[in-house]
N, CA, C and O atoms as a GROMACS GRO file, in nm:
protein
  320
    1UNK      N    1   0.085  -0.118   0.000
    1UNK     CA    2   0.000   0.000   0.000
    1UNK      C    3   0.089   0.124   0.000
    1UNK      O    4   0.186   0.136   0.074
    2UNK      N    5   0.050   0.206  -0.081
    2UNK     CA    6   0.175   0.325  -0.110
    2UNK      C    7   0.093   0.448  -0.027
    2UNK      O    8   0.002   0.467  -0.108
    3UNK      N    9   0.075   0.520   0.056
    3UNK     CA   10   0.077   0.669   0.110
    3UNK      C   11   0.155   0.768   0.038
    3UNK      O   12   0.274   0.761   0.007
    4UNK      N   13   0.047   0.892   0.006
    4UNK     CA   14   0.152   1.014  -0.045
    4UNK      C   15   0.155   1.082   0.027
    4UNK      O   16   0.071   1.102   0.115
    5UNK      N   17   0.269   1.143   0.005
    5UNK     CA   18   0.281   1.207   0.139
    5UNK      C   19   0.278   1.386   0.077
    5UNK      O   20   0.349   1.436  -0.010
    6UNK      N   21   0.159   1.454   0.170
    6UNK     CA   22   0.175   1.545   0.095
    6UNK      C   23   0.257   1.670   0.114
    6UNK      O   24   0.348   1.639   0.190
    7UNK      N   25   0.266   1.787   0.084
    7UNK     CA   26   0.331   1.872   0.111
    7UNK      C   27   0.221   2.022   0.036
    7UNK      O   28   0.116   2.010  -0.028
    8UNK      N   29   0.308   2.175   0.081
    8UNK     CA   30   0.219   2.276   0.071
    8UNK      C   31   0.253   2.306  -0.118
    8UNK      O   32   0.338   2.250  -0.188
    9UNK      N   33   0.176   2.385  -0.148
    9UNK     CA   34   0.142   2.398  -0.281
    9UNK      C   35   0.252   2.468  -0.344
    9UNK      O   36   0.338   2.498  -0.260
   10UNK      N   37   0.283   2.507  -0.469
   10UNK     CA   38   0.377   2.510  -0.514
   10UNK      C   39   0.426   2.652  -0.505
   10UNK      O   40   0.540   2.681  -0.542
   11UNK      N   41   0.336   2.745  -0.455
   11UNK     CA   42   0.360   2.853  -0.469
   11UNK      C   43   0.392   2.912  -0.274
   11UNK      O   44   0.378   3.024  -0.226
   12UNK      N   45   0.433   2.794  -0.214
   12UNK     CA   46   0.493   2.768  -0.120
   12UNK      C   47   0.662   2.766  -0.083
   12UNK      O   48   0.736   2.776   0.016
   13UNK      N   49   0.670   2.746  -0.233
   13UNK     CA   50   0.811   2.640  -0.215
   13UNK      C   51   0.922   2.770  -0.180
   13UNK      O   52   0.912   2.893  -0.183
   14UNK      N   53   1.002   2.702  -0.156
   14UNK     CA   54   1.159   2.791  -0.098
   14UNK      C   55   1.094   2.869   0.065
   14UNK      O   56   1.166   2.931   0.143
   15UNK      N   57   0.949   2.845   0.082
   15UNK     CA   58   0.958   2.910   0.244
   15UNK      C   59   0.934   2.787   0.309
   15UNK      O   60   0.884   2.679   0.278
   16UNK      N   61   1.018   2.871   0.470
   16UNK     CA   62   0.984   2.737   0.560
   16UNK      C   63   0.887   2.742   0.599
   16UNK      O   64   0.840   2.854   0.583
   17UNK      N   65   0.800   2.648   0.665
   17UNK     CA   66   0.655   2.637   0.728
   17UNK      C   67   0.698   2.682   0.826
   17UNK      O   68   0.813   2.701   0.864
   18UNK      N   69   0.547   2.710   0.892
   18UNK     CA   70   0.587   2.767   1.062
   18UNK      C   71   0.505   2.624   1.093
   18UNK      O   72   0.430   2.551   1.028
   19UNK      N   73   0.568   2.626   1.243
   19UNK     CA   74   0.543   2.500   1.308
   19UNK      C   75   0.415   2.454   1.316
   19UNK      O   76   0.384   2.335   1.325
   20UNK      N   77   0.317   2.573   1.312
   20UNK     CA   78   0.164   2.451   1.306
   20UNK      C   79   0.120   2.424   1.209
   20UNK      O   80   0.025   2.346   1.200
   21UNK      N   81   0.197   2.500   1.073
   21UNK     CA   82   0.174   2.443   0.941
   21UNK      C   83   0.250   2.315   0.899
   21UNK      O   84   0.239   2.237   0.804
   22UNK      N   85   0.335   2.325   1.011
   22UNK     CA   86   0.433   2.138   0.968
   22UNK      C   87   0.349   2.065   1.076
   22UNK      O   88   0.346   1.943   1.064
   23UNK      N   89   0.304   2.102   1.143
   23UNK     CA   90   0.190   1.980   1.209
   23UNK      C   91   0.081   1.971   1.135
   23UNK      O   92   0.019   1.875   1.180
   24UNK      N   93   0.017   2.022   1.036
   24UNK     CA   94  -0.082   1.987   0.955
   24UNK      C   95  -0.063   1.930   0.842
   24UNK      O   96  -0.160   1.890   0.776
   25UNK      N   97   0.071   1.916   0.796
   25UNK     CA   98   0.117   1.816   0.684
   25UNK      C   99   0.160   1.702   0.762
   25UNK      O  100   0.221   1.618   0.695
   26UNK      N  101   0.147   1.676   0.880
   26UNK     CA  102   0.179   1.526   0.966
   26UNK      C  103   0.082   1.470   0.998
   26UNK      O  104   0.077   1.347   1.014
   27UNK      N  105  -0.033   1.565   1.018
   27UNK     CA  106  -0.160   1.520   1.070
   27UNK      C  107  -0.233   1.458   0.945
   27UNK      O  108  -0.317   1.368   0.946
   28UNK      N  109  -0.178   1.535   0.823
   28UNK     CA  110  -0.283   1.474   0.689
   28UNK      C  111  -0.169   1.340   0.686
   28UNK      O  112  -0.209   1.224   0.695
   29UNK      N  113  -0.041   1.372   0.673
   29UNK     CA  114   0.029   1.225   0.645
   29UNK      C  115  -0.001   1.121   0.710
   29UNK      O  116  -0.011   1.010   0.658
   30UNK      N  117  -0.024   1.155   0.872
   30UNK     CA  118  -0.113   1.012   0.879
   30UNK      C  119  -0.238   0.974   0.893
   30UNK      O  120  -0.272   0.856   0.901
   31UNK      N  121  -0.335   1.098   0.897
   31UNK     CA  122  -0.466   1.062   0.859
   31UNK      C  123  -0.488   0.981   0.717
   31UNK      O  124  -0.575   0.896   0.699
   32UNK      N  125  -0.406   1.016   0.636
   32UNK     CA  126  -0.405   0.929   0.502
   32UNK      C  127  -0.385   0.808   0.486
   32UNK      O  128  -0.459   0.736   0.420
   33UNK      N  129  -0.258   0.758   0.558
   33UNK     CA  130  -0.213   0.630   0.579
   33UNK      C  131  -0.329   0.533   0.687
   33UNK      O  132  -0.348   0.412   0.679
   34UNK      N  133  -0.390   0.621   0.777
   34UNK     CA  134  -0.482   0.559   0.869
   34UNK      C  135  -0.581   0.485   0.732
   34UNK      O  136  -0.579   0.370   0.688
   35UNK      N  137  -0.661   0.604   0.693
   35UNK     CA  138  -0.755   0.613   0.634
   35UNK      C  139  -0.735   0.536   0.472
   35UNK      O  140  -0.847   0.520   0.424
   36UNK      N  141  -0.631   0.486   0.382
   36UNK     CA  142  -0.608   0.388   0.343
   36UNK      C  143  -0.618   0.216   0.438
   36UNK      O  144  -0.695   0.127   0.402
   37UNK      N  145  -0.520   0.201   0.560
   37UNK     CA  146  -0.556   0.155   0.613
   37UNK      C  147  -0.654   0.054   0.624
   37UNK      O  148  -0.661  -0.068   0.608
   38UNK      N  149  -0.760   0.190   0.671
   38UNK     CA  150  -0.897   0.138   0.700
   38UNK      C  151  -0.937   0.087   0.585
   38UNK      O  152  -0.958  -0.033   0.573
   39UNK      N  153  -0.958   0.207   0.448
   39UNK     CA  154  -1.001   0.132   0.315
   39UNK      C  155  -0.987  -0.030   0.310
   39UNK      O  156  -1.081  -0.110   0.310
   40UNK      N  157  -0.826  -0.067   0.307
   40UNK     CA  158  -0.792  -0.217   0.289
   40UNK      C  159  -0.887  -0.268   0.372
   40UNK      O  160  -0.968  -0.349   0.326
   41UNK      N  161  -0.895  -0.224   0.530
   41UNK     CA  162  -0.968  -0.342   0.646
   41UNK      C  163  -1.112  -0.358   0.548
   41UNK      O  164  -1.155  -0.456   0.486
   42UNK      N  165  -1.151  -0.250   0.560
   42UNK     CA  166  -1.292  -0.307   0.479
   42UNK      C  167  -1.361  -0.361   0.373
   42UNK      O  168  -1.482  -0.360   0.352
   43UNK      N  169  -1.238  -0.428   0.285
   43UNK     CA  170  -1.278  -0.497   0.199
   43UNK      C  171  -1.225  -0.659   0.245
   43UNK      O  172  -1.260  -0.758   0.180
   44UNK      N  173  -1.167  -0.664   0.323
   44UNK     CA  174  -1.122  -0.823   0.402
   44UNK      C  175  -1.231  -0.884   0.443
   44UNK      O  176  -1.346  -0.838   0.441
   45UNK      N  177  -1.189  -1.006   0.488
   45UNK     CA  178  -1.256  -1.113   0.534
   45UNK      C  179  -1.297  -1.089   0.721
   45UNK      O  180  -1.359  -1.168   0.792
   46UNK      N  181  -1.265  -1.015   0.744
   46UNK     CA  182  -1.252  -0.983   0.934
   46UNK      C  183  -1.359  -0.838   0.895
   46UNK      O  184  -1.462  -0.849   0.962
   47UNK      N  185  -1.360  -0.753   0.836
   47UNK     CA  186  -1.458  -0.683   0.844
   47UNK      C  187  -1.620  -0.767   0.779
   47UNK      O  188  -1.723  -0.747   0.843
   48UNK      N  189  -1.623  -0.831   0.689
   48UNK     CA  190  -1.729  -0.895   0.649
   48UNK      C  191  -1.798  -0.984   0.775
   48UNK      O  192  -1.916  -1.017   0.761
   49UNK      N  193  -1.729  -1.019   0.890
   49UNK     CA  194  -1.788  -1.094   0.967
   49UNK      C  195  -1.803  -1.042   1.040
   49UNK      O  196  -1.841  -1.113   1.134
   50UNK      N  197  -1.796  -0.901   1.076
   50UNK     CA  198  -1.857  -0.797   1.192
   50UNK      C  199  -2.011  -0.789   1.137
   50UNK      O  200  -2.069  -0.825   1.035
   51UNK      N  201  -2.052  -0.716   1.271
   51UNK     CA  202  -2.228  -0.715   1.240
   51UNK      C  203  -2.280  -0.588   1.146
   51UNK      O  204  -2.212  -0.495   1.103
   52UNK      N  205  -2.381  -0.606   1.131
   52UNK     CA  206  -2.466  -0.472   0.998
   52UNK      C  207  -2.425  -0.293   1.110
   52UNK      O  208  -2.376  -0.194   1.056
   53UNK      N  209  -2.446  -0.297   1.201
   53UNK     CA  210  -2.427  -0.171   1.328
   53UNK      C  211  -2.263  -0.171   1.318
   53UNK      O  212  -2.215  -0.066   1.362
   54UNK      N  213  -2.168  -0.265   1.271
   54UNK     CA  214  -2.028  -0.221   1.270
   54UNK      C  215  -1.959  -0.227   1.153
   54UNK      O  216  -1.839  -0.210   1.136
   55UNK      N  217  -2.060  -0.258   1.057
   55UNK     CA  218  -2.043  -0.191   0.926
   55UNK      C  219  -2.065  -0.072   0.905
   55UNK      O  220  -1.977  -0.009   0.846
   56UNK      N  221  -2.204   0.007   0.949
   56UNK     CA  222  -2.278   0.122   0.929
   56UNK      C  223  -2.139   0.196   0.990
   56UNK      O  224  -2.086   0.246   0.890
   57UNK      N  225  -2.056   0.224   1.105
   57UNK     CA  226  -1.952   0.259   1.181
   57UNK      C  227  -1.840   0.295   1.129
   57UNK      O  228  -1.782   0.402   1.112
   58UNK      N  229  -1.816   0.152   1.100
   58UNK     CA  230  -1.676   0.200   1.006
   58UNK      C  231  -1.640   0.248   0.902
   58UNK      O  232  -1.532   0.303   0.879
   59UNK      N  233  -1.785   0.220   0.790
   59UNK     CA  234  -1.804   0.259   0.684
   59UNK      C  235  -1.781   0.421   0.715
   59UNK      O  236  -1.698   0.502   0.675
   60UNK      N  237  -1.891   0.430   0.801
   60UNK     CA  238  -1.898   0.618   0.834
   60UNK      C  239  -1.795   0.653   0.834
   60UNK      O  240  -1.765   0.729   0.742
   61UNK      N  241  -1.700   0.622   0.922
   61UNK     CA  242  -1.576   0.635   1.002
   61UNK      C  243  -1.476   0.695   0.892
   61UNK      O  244  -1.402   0.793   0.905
   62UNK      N  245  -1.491   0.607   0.778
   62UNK     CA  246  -1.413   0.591   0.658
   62UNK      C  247  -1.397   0.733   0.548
   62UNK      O  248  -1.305   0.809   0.518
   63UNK      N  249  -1.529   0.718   0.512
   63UNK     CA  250  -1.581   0.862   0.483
   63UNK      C  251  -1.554   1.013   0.538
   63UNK      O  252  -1.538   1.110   0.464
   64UNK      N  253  -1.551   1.016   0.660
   64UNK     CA  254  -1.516   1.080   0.786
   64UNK      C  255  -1.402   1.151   0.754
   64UNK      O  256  -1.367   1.263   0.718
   65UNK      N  257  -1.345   1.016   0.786
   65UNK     CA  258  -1.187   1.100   0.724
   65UNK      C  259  -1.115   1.125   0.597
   65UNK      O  260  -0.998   1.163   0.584
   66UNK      N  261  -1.194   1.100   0.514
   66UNK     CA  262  -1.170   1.139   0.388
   66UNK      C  263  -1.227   1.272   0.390
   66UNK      O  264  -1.160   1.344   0.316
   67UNK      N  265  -1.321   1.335   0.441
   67UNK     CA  266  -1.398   1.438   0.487
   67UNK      C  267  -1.270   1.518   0.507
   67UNK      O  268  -1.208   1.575   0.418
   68UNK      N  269  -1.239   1.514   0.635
   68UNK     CA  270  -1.127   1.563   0.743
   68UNK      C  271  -0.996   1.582   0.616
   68UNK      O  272  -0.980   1.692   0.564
   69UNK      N  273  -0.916   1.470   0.580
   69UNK     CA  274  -0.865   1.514   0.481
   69UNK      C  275  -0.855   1.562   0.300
   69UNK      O  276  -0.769   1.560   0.212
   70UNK      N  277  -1.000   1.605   0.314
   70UNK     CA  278  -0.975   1.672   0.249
   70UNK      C  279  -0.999   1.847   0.312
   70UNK      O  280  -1.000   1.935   0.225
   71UNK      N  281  -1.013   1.883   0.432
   71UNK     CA  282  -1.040   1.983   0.466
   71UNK      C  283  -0.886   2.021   0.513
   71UNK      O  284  -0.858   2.140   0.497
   72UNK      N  285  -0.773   1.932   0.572
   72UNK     CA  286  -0.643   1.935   0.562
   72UNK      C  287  -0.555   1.976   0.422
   72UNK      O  288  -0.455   2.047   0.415
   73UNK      N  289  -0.621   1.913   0.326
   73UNK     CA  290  -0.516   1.962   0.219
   73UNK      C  291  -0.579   2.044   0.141
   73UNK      O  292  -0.536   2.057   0.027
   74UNK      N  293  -0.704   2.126   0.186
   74UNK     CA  294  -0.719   2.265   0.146
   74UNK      C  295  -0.677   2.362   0.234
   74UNK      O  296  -0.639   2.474   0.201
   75UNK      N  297  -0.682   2.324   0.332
   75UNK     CA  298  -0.562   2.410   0.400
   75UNK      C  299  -0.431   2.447   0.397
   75UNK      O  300  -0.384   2.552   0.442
   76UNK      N  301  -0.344   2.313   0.315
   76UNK     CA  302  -0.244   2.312   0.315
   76UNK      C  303  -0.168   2.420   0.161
   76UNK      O  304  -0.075   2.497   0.134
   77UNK      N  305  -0.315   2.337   0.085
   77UNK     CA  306  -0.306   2.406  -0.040
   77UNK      C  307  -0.299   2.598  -0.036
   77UNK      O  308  -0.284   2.669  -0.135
   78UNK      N  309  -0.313   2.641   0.090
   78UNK     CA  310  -0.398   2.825   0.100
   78UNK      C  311  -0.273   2.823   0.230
   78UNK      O  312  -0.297   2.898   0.325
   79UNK      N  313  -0.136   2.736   0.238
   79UNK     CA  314  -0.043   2.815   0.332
   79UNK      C  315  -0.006   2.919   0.221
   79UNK      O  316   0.003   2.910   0.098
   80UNK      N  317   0.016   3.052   0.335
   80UNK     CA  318   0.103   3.129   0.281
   80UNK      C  319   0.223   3.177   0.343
   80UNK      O  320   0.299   3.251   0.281
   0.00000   0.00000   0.00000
């Protein structure tokens, strides 16, 4: 499973981030990797044998953070 790892937009480049803008490219790097992750769990054989209430869950869950990151890398996209 490959993670990208992202970084700020191009019209970023040559400045340094300030520190809570390098915690929001760590927070999407591993919300991404989580949230792949999860993708894989839920097409396996161990999520299929959970119940219909922990499907509805994780499924959400899943979504969720695809939600979340994408609200991270529009942020990341508007550092200045």
């Amino acid at each position: 499973m490959e993670v990208q790892v992202l970084s700020p937009s191009p019209d970023f480049e040559g400045e340094s981030m300030q520190p809570h803008q390098e915690r929001v490219v760590t927070e999407l790097n591993e919300l991404t990797e989580k949230h792949a992750k999860l993708g894989v769990f839920l097409q396996g054989a161990t999520f299929k044998s959970l119940d219909v209430e922990e499907h509805a869950r994780l499924t959400r869950q899943h979504a969720v953070m695809g939600e979340y990151a994408k609200i991270l890398t529009d942020r990341i996209a508007n550092f200045k």
